[in-house]
Structure formats: C-alpha cells, structure tokens
Residue, then its C-alpha position, 0 to 999 in steps of 0.5 A: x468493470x475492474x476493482x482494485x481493493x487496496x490494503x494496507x498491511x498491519x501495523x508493522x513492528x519496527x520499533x518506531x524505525x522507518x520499514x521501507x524495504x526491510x522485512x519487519x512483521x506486523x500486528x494483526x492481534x486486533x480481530x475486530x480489525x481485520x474482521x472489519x476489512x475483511x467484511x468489505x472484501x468481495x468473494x471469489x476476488x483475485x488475491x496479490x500480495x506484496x512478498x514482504x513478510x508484514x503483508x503475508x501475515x497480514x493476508x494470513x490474518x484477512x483468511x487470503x489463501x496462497x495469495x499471489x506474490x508480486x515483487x512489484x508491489x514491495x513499498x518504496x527503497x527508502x536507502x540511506x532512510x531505511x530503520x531510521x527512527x521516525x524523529x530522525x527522518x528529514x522534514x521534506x514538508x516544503x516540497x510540493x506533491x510533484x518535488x515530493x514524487x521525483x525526490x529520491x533518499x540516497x541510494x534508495x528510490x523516489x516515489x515515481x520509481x516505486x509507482x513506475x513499477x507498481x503501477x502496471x502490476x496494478x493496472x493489470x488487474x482485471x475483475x475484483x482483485x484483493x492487494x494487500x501492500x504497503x502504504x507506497x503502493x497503495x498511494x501509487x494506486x490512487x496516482x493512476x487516479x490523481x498523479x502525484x497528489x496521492x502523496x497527500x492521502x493517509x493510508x492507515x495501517x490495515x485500512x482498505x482503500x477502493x479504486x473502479x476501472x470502468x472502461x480505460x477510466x480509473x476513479x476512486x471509491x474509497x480512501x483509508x476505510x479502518x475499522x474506527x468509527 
C-alpha cells in the first residue's frame, strides 16, 4: 500500500498577487497549524518538496529534514498571470473542468501540462510518502483519482490532503484537512 500526504504549503506572502512560478515566502507563524498538520503525518515517511521556497519553509516549519527536491512538483507557470493581483485575474468561471484543464495563460502552461509532470513524480511514490507543494500539484494528485474534476477541490494553504494506492487502484482519503474545526 502506498500514501500520498499531500500538503499545501503556507499561506504564501504575495501581497494578494498570484504566486505561480514566482518564488514568494510564506506564514508559517501559526504553530497550532502547522503542529495540527504535522500531527496526522506518519513517522519514517518518505519526505518531497517542491524547491520553491514557500514549500521549503513550510517543510522547515512541519520539522521535515532535508526533504527531497522535485522540480516536478513546482505549481503551475501562470505566464502572462503570474504577480497579477488576484481582482485582476480573468474570470474562466464559465468553463467546465475539462476546458478548465487544457486552458493555457499565454506563455505560461495549462493545468494538463502541469499534471503531465506532476503526476509521474507522484505515482512514483511507493510506502508512506510526505509532499509539501503547491495547490496545483495537489489537485494533480486528486486527478489520478477524479481526472479533471480535481479543479473543483479547495486546497487551503497548509492543509493535508490523503491519497491510498492499493494495487494499480489510487482512491482519496481525505481533502483539505486544516486545523479549523
């Protein structure tokens, strides 16, 4: 049996700009949080980390040590979107989860090319294994699962998110598990 624990990292600080590909810090002042994540991760797990910088402080912050770097495991290249304030960004709430997946921001890439290589790094996984990444790669995660119907989960900053690989079988465990009640 294989399990994926999916983290998103903390809340990054962008100053309400899209993050993307740009390579902002987070919060990971709230302690309670992070001890609250950090509580439903399993000992001895196999620990990833996407190399931007909000996931390495926030794997710092969880008490990961040397956690492996995955370029694959980078959130989506927004292009032309990327540290747009959020008000800025175009509404694509008309387009269905399949248009959602193979729309692609000018020079940047859609959520299918950002899955295509996501989603073998995670497949890879074998035993317990801890990823702390962006809310991209855990929703590529979920599409092993649900295809592109991952788009429509919420991935709240620093929340957990359980997937099981039993046989050739992925199913999901859980979905955005946050400290709030």
């Amino acid at each position: 049996m294989t399990r994926l624990f999916l983290i998103r990292h903390a809340t990054p600080l962008n100053e309400g700009r899209l993050a993307g590909r740009r390579d902002v810090s987070a919060d990971c002042s709230d302690v309670e949080a992070v001890a609250a994540v950090r509580a439903r991760l399993p000992e001895g797990a196999a620990q990833w980390c996407s190399p931007a910088l909000r996931c390495r402080m926030t794997a710092d912050a969880l008490g990961l040590v040397a956690p492996d770097l995955h370029q694959e495991l980078w959130e989506q290249d927004y292009g032309a979107w990327e540290g747009l304030p959020f008000d800025q960004l175009p509404d694509l709430g008309q387009l269905g989860p399949a248009e959602l997946a193979s729309h692609r921001p000018e020079g940047g890439e859609s959520f299918g090319d950002m899955a295509a290589r996501a989603v073998p790094r995670l497949a890879a996984a074998s035993g317990d294994t801890v990823v702390v990444a962006h809310a991209g790669t855990v929703r590529a995660g979920l599409s092993m699962v649900v295809g592109p119907a991952a788009l429509s989960f919420t991935v709240a900053p620093l929340s957990l998110t359980v997937l099981r690989k039993t046989g050739t079988d992925w199913s999901v465990e859980a979905v955005n598990l946050t400290a709030a009640p």
